[in-house]
Backbone as CSV, one residue per row, in Angstrom:
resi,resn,N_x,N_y,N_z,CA_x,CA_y,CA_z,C_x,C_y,C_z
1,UNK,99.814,12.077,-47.487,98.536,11.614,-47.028,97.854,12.751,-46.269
2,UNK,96.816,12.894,-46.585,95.528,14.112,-46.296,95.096,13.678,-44.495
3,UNK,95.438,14.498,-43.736,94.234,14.234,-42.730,93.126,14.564,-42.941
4,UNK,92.389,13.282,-42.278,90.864,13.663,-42.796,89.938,14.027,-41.020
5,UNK,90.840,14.288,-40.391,90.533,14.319,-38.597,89.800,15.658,-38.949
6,UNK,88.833,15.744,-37.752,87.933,17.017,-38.204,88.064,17.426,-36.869
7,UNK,89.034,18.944,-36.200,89.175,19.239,-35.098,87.879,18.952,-34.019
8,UNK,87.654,18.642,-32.905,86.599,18.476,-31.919,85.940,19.612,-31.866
9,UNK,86.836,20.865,-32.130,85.636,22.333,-32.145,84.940,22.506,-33.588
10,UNK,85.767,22.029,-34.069,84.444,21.845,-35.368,83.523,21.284,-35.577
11,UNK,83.756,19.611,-35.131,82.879,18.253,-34.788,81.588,18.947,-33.603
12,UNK,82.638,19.473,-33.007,80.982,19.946,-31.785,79.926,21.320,-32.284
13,UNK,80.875,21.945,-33.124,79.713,23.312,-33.701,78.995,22.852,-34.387
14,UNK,79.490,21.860,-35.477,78.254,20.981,-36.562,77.406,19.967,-35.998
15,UNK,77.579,19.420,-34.933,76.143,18.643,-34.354,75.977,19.386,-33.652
16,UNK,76.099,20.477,-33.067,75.257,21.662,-32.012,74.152,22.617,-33.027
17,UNK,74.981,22.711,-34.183,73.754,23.348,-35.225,73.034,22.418,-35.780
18,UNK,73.465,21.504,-36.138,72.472,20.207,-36.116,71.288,20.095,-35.760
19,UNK,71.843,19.705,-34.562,70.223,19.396,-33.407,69.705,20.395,-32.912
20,UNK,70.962,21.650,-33.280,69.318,22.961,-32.621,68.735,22.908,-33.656
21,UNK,68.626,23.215,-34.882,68.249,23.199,-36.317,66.856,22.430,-36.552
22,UNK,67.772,20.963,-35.981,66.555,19.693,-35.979,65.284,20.002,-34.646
23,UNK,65.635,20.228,-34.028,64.991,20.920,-32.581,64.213,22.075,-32.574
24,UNK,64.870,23.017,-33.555,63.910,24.491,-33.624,62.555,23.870,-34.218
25,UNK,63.276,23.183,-35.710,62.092,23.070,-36.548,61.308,22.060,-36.171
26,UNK,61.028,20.980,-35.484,60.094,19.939,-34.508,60.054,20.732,-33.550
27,UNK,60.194,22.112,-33.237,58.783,22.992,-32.229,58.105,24.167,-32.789
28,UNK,58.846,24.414,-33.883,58.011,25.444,-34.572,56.415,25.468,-34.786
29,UNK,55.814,26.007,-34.690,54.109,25.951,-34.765,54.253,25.766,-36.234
30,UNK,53.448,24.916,-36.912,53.567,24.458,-37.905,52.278,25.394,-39.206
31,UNK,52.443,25.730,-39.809,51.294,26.830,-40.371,50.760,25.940,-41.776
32,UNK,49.364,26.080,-41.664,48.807,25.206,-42.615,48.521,26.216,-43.659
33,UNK,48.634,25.908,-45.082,47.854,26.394,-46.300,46.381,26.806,-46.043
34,UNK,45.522,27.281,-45.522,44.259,27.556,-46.028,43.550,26.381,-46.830
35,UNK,44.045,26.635,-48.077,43.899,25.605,-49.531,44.072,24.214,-49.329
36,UNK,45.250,24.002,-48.334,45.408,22.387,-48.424,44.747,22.069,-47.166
37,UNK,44.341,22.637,-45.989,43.206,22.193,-44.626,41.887,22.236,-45.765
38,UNK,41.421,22.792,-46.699,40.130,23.014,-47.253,40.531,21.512,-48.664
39,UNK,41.813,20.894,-49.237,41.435,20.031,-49.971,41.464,18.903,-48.959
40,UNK,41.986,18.479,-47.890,42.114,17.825,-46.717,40.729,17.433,-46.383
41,UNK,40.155,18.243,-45.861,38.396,18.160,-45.360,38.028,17.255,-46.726
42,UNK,38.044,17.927,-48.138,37.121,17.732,-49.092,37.667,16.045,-49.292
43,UNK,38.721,16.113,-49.517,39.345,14.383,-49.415,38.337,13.493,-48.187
44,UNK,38.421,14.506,-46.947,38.164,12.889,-46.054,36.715,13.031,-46.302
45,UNK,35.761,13.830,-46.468,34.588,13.846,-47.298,34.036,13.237,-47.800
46,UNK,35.081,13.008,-48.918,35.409,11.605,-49.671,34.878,10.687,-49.907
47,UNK,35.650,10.268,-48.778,36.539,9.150,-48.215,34.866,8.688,-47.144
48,UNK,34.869,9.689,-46.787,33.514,9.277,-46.036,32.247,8.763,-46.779
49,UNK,31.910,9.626,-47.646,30.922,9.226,-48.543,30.752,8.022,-49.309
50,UNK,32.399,7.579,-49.506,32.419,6.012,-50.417,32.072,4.906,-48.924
51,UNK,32.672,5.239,-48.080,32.439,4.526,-46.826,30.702,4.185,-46.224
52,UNK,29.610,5.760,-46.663,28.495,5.594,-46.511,27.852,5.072,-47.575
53,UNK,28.343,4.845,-48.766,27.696,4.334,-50.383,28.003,3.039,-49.795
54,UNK,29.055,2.433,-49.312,29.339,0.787,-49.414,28.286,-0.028,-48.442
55,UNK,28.200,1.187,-47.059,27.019,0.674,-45.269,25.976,0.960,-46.400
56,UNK,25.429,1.935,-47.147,24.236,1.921,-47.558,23.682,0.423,-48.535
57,UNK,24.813,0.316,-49.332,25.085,-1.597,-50.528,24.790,-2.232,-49.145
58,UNK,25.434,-2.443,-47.939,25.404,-3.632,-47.456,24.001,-3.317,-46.824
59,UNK,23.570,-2.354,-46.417,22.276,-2.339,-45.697,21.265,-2.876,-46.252
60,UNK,21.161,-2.385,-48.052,20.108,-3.167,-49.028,20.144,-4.282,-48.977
61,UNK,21.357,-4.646,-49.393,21.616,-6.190,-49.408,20.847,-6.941,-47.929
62,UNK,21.316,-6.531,-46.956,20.586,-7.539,-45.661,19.406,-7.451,-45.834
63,UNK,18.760,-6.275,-46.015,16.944,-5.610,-46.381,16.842,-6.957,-46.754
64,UNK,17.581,-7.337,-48.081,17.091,-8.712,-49.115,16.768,-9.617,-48.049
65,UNK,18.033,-10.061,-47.660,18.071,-11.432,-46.567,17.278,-11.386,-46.116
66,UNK,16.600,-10.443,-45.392,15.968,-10.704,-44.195,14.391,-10.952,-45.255
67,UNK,14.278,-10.232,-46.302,13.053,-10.860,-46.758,12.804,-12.384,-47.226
68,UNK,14.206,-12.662,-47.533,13.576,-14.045,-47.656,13.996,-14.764,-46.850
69,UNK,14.898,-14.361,-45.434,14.692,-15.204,-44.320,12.933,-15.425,-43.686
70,UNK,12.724,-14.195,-43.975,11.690,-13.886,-43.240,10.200,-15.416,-43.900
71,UNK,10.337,-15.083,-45.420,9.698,-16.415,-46.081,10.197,-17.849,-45.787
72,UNK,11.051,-17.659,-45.573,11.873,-19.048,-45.527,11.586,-19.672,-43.850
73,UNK,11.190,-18.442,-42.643,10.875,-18.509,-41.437,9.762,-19.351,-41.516
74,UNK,8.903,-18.539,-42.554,7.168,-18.508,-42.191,7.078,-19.927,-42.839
75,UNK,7.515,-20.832,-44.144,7.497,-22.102,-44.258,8.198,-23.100,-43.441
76,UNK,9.399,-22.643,-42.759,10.598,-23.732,-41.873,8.935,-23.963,-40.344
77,UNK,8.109,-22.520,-39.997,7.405,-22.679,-38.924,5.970,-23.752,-38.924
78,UNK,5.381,-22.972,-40.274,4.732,-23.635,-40.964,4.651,-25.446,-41.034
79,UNK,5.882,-26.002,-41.582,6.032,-27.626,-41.518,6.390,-28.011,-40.343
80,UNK,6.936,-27.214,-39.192,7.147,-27.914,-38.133,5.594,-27.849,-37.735
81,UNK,4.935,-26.650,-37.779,3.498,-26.831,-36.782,2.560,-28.084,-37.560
82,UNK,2.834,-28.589,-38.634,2.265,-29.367,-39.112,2.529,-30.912,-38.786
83,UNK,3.936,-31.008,-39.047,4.576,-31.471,-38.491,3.915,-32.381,-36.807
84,UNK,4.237,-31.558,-36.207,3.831,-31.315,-34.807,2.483,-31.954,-34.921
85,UNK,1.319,-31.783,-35.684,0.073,-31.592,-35.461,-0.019,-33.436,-35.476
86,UNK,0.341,-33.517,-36.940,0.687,-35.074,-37.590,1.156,-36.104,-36.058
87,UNK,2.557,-35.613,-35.503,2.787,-36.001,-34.302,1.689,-36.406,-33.197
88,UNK,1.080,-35.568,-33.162,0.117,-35.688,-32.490,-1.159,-36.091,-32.346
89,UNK,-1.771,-36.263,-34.034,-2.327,-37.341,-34.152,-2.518,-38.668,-34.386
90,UNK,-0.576,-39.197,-34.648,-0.259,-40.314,-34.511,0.338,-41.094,-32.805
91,UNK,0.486,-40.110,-31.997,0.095,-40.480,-30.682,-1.153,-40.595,-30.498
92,UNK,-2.075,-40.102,-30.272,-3.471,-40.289,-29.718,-4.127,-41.457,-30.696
93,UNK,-3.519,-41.480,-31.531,-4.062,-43.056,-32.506,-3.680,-44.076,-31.746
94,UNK,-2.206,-43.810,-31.575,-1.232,-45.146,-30.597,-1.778,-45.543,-28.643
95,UNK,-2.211,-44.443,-28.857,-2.992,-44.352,-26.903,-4.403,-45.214,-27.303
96,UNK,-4.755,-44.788,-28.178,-6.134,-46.314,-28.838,-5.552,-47.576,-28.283
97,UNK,-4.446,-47.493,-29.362,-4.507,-48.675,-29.729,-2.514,-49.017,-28.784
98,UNK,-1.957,-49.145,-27.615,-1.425,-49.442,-27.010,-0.434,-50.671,-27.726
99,UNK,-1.194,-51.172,-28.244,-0.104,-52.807,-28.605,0.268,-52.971,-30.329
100,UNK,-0.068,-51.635,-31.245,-0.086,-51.612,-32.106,1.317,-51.559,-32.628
101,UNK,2.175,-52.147,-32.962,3.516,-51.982,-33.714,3.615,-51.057,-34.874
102,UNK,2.861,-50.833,-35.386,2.465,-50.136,-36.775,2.433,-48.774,-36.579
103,UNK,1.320,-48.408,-36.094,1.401,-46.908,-35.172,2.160,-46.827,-34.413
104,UNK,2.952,-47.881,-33.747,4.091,-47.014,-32.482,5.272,-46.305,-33.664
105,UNK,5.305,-47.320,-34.987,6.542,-46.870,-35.626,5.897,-45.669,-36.548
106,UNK,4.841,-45.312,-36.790,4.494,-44.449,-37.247,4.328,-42.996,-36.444
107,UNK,4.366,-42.634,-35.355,3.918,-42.433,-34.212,5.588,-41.846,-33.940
108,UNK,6.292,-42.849,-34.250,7.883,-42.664,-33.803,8.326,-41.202,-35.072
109,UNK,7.956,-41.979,-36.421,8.421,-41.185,-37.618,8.179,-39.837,-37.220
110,UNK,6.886,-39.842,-37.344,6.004,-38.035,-37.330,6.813,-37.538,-35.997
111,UNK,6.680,-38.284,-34.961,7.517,-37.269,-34.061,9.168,-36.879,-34.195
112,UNK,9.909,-37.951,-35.021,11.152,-37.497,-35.223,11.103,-36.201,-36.122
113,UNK,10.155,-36.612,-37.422,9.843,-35.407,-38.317,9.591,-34.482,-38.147
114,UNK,8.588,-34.350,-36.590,8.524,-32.869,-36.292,9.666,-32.450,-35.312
115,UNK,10.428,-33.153,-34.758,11.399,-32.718,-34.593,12.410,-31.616,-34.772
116,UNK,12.502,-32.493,-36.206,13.584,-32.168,-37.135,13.194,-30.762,-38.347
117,UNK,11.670,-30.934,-38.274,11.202,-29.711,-38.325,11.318,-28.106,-37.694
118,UNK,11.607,-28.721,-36.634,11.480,-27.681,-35.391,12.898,-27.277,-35.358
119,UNK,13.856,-28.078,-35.288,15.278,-27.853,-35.272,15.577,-26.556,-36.527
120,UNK,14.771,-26.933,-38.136,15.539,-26.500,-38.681,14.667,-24.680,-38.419
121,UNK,13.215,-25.135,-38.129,13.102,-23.769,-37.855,13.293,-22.821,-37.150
122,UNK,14.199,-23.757,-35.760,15.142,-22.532,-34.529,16.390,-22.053,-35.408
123,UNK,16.689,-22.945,-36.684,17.877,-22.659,-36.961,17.922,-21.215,-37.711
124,UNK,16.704,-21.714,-38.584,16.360,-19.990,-39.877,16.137,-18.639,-39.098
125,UNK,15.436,-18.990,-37.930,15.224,-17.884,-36.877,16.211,-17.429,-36.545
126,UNK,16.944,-17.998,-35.839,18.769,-17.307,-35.207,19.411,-16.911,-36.681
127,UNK,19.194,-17.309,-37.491,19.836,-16.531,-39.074,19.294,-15.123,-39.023
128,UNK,17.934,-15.324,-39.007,16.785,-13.847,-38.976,17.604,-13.170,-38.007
129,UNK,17.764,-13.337,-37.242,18.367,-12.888,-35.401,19.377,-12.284,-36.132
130,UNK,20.428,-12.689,-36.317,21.819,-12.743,-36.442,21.588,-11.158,-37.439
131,UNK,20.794,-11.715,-38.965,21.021,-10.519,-39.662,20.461,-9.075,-39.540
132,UNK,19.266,-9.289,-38.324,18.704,-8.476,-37.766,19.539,-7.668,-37.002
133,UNK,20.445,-8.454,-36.215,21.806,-7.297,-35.677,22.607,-6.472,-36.666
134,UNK,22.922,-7.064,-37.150,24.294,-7.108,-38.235,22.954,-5.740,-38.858
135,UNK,22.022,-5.669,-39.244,21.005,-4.662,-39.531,21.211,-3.524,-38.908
136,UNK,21.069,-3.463,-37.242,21.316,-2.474,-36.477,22.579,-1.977,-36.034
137,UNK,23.835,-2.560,-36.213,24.642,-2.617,-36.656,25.110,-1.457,-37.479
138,UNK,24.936,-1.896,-38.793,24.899,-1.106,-39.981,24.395,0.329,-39.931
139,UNK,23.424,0.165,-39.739,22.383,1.383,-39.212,23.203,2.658,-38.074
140,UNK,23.698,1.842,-37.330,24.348,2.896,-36.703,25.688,3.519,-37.105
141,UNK,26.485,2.621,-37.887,27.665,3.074,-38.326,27.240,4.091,-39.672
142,UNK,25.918,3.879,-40.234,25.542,5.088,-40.869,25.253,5.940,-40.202
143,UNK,24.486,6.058,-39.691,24.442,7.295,-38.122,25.320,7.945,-38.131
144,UNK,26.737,7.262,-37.853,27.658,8.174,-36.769,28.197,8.896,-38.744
145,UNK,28.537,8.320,-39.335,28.900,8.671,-40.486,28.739,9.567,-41.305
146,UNK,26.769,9.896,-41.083,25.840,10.949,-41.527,26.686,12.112,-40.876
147,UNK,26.306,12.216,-39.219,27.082,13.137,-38.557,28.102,13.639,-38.795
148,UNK,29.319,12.632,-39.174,30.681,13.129,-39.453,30.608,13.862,-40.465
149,UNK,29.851,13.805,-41.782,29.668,14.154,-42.959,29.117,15.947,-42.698
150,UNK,27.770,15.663,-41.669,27.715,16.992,-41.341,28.483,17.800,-40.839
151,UNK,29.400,17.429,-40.023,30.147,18.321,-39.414,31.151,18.964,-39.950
152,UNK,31.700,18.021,-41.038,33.106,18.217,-41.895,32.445,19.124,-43.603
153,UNK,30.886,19.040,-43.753,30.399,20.220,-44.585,30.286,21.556,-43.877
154,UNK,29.633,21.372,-42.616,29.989,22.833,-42.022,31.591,23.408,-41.968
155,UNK,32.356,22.458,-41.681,33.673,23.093,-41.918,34.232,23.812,-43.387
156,UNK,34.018,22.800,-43.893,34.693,23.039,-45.216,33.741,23.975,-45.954
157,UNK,31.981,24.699,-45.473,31.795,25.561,-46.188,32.392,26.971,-45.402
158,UNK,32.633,26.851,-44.346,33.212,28.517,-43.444,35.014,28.499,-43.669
159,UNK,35.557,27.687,-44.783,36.973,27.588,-44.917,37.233,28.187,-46.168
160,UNK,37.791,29.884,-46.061,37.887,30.700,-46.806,38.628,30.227,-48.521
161,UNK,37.391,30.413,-49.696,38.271,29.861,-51.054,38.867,30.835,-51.397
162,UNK,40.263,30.589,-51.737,41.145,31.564,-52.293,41.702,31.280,-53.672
């Protein structure tokens, strides 16, 4: 039968070269290719540009929304002020006429209607609101994006082709 015991001065020279080994090379200054820092840049470049093509899709896209929030505002405002108006000339009918059952319930309708008018047109507005951020929003994450784009073309044109 073979011993397979590995003397302690041997055991300690092979993990002492080991971990200096492992140790030299995790402090060594690490030296980059030229070529691969210059395909690196051109990658995140990229990477950036599909990122500003997708903010630019979503930016159009809200453009849309907001145009036909914006129509959809001007009729939701539209029937409430009408709305409203109706309201109001079925009160001043009912102030005539005080004991009228007919006009009080008519009087009741138009004002629930403009109500409910009014409700839905705070509602289309805070939509407008909402995509109006989500707008500026967008807008700025193209901003910072533009920038990055500039900065990483100035690099990558002063990064020697070999």
């Amino acid at each position: 039968m073979m011993n397979t015991f590995i003397p302690f001065k041997k055991y300690f020279l092979m993990c002492f070269l080991g971990a200096s080994l492992t140790f030299s090379s995790a402090c060594s200054k690490k030296t980059v290719n030229p070529e691969v820092q210059r395909l690196q840049s051109q990658q995140q470049l990229l990477d950036l540009n599909s990122k500003l093509n997708k903010l630019n899709l979503s930016l159009e896209k809200q453009l849309e929304k907001v145009k036909s929030l914006v129509a959809d505002v001007d009729k939701a405002n539209e029937k409430a002020n009408k709305s409203a108006d109706e309201a109001k000339k079925r009160a001043a009918k009912l102030t005539k006429n005080p004991g009228d059952a007919k006009l009080a319930k008519q009087s009741e309708r138009a004002s629930d209607k403009a109500g409910k008018d009014a409700k839905k047109a705070v509602k289309i507005n805070a939509k407008l609101e909402d995509v109006n951020k989500e707008i500026k929003k967008t807008q700025k994450e193209i901003s910072a994006i533009e920038a990055t784009l500039s900065e990483l073309n100035s690099k990558i044109d002063y990064v020697p082709n070999q």
